[in-house]
C-alpha positions as CSV (number, residue, x, y, z in Angstrom):
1,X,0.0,0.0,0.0
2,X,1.3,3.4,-0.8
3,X,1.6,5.7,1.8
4,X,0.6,9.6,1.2
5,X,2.9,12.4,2.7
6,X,1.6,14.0,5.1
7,X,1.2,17.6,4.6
8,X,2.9,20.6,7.1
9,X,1.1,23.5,7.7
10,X,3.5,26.3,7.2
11,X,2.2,28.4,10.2
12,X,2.6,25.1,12.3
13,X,6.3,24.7,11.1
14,X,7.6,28.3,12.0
15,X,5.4,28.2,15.5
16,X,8.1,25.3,15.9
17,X,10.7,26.3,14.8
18,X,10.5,29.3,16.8
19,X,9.9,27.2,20.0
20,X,13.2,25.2,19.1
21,X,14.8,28.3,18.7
22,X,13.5,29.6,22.1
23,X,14.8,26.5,23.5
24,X,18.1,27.1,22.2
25,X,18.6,30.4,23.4
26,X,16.9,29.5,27.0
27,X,19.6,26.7,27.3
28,X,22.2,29.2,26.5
29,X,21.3,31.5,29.6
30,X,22.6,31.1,33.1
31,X,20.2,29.0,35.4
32,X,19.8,27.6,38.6
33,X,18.1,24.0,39.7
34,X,18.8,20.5,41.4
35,X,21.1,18.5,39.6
36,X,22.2,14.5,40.3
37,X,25.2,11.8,39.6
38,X,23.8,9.2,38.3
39,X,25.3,5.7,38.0
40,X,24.9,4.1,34.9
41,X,27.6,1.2,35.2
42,X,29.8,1.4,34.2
43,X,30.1,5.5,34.0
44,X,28.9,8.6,35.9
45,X,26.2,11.0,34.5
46,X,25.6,14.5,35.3
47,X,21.7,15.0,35.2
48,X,21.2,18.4,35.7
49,X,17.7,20.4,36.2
50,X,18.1,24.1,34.6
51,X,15.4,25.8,35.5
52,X,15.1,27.1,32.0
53,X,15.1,24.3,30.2
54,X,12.0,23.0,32.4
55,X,10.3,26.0,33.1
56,X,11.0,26.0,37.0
57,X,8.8,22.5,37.1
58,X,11.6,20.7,38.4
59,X,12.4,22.8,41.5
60,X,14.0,20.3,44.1
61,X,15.7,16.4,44.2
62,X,12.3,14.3,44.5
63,X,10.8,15.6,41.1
64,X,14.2,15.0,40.1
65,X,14.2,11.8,41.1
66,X,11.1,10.7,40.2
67,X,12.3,11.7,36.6
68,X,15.7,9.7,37.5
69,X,14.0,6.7,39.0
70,X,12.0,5.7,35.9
71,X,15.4,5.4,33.5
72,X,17.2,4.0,36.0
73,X,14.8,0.9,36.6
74,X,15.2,0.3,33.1
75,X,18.6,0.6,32.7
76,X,18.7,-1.7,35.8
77,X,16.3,-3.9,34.8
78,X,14.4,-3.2,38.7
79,X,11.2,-2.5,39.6
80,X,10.4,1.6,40.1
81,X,8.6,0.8,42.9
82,X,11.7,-0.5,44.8
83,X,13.6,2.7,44.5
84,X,11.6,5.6,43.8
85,X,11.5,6.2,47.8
86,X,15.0,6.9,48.3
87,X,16.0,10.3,46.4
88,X,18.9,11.0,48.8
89,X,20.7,7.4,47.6
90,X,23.2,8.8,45.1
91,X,25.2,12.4,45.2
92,X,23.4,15.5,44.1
93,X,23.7,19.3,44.8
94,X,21.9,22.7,43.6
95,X,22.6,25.9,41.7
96,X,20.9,29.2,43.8
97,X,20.8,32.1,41.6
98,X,22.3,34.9,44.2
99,X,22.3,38.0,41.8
100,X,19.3,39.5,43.6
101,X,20.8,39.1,47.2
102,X,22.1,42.3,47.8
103,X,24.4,40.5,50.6
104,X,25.7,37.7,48.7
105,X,29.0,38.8,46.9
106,X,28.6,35.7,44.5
107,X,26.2,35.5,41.3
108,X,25.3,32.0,41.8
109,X,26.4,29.3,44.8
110,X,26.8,25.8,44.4
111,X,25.5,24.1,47.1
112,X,26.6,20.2,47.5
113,X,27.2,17.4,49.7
114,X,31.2,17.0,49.2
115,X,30.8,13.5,47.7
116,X,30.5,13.9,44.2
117,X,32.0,10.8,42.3
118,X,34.4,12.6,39.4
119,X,37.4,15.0,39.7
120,X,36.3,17.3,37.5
121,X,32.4,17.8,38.5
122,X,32.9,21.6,39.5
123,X,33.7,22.1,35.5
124,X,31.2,20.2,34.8
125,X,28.5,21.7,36.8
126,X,29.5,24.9,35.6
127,X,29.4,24.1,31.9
128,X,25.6,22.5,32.5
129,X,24.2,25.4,33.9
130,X,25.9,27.7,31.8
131,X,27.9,30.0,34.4
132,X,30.8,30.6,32.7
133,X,31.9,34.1,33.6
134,X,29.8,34.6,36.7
135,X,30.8,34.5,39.9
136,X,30.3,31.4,41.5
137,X,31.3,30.1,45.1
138,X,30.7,25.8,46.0
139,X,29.7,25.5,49.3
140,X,29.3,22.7,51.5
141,X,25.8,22.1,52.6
142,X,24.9,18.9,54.8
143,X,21.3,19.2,53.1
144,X,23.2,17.7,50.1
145,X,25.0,14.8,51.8
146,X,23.5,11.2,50.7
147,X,21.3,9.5,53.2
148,X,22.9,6.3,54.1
149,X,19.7,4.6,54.4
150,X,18.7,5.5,51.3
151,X,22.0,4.1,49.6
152,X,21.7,1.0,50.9
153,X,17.9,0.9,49.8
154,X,19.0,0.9,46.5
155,X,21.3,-1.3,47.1
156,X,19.4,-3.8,48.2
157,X,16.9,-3.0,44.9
158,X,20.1,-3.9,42.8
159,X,21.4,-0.7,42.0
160,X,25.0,-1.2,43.7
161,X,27.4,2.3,42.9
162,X,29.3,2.9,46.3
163,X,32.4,4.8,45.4
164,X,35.5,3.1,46.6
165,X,36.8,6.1,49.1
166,X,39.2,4.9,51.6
167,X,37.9,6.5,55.1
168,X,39.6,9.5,56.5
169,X,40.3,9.2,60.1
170,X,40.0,11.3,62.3
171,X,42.7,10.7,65.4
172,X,42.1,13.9,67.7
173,X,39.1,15.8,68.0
174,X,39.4,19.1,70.2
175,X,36.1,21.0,70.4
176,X,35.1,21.9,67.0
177,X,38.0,21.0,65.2
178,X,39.1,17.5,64.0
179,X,42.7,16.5,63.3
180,X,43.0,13.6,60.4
181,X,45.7,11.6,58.8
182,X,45.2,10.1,55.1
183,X,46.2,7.4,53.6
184,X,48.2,7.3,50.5
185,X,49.1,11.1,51.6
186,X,52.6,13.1,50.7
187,X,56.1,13.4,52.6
188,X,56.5,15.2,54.5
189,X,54.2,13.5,57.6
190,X,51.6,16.1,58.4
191,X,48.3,16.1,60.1
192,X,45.0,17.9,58.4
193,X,43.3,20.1,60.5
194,X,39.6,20.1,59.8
195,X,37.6,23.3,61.1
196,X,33.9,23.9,61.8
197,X,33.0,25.1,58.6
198,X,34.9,22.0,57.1
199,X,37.4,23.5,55.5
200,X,41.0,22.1,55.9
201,X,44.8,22.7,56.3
202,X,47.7,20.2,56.2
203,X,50.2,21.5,59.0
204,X,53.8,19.8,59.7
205,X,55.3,19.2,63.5
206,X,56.0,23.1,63.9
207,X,52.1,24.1,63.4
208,X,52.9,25.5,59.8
209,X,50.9,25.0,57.2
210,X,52.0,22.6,53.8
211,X,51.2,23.7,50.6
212,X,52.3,23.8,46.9
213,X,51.4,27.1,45.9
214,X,51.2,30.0,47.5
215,X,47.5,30.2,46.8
216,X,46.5,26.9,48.3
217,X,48.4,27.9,51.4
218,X,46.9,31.2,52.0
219,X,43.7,28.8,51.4
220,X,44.9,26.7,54.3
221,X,46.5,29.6,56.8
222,X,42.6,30.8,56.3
223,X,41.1,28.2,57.7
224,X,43.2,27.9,60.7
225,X,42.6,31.7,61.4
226,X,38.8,31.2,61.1
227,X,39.2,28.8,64.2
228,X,38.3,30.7,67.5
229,X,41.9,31.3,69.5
230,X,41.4,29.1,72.8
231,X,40.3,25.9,70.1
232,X,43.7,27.0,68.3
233,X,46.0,27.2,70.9
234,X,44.7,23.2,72.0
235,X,44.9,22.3,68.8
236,X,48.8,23.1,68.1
237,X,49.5,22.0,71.2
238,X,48.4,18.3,70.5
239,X,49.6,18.6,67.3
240,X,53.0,19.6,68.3
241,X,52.7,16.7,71.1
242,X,52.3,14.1,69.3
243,X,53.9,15.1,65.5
244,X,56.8,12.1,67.1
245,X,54.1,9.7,67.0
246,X,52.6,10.8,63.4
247,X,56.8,10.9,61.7
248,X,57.4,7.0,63.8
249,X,54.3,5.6,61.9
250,X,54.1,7.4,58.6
251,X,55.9,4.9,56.4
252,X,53.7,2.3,57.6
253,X,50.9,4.2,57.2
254,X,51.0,5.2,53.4
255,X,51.9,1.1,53.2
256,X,48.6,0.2,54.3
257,X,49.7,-1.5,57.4
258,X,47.3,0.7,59.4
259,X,43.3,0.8,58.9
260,X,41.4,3.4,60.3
261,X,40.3,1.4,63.8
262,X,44.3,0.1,64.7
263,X,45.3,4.5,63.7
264,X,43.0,5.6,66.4
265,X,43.8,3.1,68.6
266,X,47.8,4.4,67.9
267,X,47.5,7.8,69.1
268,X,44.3,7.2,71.4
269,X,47.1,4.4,73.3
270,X,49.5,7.2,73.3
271,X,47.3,10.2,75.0
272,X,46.3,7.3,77.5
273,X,49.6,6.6,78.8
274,X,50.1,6.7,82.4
275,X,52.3,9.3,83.7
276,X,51.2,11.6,80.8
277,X,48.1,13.0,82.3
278,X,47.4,15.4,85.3
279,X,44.7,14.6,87.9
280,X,44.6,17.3,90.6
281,X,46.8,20.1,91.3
282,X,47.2,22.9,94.2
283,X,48.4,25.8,95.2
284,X,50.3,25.6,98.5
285,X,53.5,28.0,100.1
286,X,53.9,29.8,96.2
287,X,54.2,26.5,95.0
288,X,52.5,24.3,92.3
289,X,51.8,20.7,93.6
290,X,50.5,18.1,90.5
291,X,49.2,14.5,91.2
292,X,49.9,12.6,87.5
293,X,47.4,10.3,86.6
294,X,49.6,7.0,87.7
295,X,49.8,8.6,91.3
296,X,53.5,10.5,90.9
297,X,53.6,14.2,92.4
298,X,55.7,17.0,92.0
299,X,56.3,20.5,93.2
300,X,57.2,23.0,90.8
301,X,58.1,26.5,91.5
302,X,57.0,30.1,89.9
303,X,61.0,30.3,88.0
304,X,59.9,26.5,86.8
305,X,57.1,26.9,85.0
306,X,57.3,30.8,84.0
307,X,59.9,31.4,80.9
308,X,61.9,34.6,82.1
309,X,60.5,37.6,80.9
310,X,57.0,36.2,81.3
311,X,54.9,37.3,84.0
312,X,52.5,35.4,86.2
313,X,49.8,34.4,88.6
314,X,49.2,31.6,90.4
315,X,45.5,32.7,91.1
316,X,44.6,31.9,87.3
317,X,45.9,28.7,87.0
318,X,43.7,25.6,86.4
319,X,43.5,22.8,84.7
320,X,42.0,22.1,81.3
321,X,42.3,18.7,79.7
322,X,45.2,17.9,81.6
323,X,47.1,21.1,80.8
324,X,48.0,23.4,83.1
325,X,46.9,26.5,81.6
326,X,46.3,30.4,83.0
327,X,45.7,33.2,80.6
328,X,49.4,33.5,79.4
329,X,50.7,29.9,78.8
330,X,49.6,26.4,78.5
331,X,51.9,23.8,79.9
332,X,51.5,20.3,78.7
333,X,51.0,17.8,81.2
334,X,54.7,16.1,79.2
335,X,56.7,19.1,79.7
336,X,55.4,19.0,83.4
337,X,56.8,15.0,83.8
338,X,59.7,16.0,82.0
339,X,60.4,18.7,84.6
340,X,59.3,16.8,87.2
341,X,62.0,13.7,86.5
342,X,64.8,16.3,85.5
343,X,65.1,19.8,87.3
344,X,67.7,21.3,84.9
345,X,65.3,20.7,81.9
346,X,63.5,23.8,80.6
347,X,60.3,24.2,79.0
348,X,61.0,25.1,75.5
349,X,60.2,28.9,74.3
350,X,60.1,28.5,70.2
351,X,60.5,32.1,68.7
352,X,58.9,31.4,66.0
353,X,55.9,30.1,68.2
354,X,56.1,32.3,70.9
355,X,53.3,35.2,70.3
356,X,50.6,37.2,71.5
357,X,48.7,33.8,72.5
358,X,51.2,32.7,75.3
359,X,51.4,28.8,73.7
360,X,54.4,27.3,74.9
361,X,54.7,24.1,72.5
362,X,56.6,20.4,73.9
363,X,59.9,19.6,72.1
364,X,59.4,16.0,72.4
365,X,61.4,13.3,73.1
């Protein structure tokens, strides 16, 4: 049978060829909306959700998803009903268009969860919702961290993706600030220093930071500056502690002979010594009197424990996580057993660490 041609209606043809070409130009204009990494064995996709390009329909991760779950069941060969509950299973983030925020010095923020799966997704984020030229700032947001419980729901649909990420552990943390040590990490040995707003530094046994270029160290000396002084001061002072420990292990350590349990237990069996810690102290005749956790005292004088040239009161001293500490100078409870076992030995004053703070940092062995 011979089929007839079906005829176009011109009007109809340029109505759509002006709606392609609307398209076209929309896609070309800088938007915000969700967007997802989605597994597709054996590769990663970027799915994003312009806001143009779908007329602000899709607006957040579930419509997303629901968009998502449909090809992925197919592609999987599972049933939609098995994972179309669990949006928060695979890594995601958003695009905010901040040009009307008066206060926000960025045009657009890209908010995410810290977990996305490729090297190179920050250029690729930025080529999909075409913000080349603007302004744009990625910011950690822990609305955007995957839900364990929903990656293991679709794992237990069939739909197996978990990134291969060896854990970072974290050996020390002091208030708000966690100290970490990586594997398959760099010479020299170094600790990172993790701050409340999760950005990081990588600082050697003298407290300074390591970096390449001068721009990632700035980076780093940022985030140690944006951690509130008293958190600081601890924090150099374990570092400086127990940098002996890190340097001892660090070969080991980048040769996988350490997992992240048997590295906590290294440096949590080290702060734990006996002998290393204080329990009580007093003030009695001008004198310091310490009783160390294994039941050793000692009596230390003024001249002992304050450097020359630095003034002090015996009134402010106390105790804080087994320092002795008064508003000019932490002692670590070391120094103190060092002192206390050999009366000619002085408590190191570092010029380069000496400052305004008062942080008197342990030499070490």
């Amino acid at each position: 049978m011979r089929r007839t041609r079906t005829k176009i209606d011109p009007q109809m043809e340029a109505d759509l060829e002006q709606k392609m070409l609307a398209k076209k130009l929309a896609s070309q204009r800088p938007a915000e909306g969700p967007y997802y990494w989605i597994f597709r064995s054996p590769s990663w996709v970027l799915k994003a959700y312009p806001s143009c390009d779908f007329g602000g329909k899709v607006e957040d991760h579930v419509k997303a998803w629901n968009m998502e779950a449909f090809i992925l069941a197919r592609h999987y060969k599972v049933s939609m009903r098995d994972i179309e509950d669990y949006p928060y299973g695979m890594p995601r983030g958003r695009v905010a268009d901040m040009r009307q925020n008066k206060g926000c010095k960025h045009d657009f923020v890209v908010y995410h969860g810290d977990d996305s799966p490729v090297s190179d997704w920050k250029q690729r984020v930025i080529s999909a919702f075409n913000l080349r030229g603007f302004n744009v700032e990625f910011r950690l947001d822990e609305h955007e961290v995957m839900d364990e419980a929903d990656i293991r729901g679709l794992e237990n649909a069939g739909i197996k993706w978990r990134v291969r990420r060896v854990a970072v552990p974290t050996v020390k943390t002091i208030d708000s600030v966690k100290i970490e040590v990586r594997f398959n990490d760099h010479n020299p040995p170094h600790f990172h220093v993790r701050n409340q707003n999760e950005e990081t530094a990588s600082v050697d046994g003298d407290f300074n930071v390591i970096a390449k270029n001068p721009r990632d160290k700035a980076k780093m000396q940022q985030a140690l500056d944006n951690i509130d002084k008293t958190t600081l001061k601890k924090t150099k002072i374990w570092v400086v502690e127990y940098y002996k420990i890190l340097s001892g292990h660090y070969d080991d350590i980048q040769r996988g002979k350490h997992d992240k349990e048997s590295l906590k237990r290294l440096f949590n069996a080290s702060s734990n010594a006996k002998g290393w810690g204080i329990d009580s102290f007093s003030i009695r005749d001008g004198s310091l009197y310490v009783l160390f956790d294994d039941g050793a005292e000692a009596v230390f004088t003024s001249s002992q424990i304050f450097p020359e040239g630095m003034r002090g009161d015996w009134l402010d001293v106390e105790v804080d996580r087994g320092m002795i500490t008064w508003p000019y100078q932490d002692v670590s409870p070391r120094s103190l057993r060092k002192l206390a076992e050999n009366k000619n030995y002085k408590i190191p004053k570092h010029p380069e660490s000496w400052g305004p703070d008062g942080v008197v940092y342990d030499e070490g062995e």
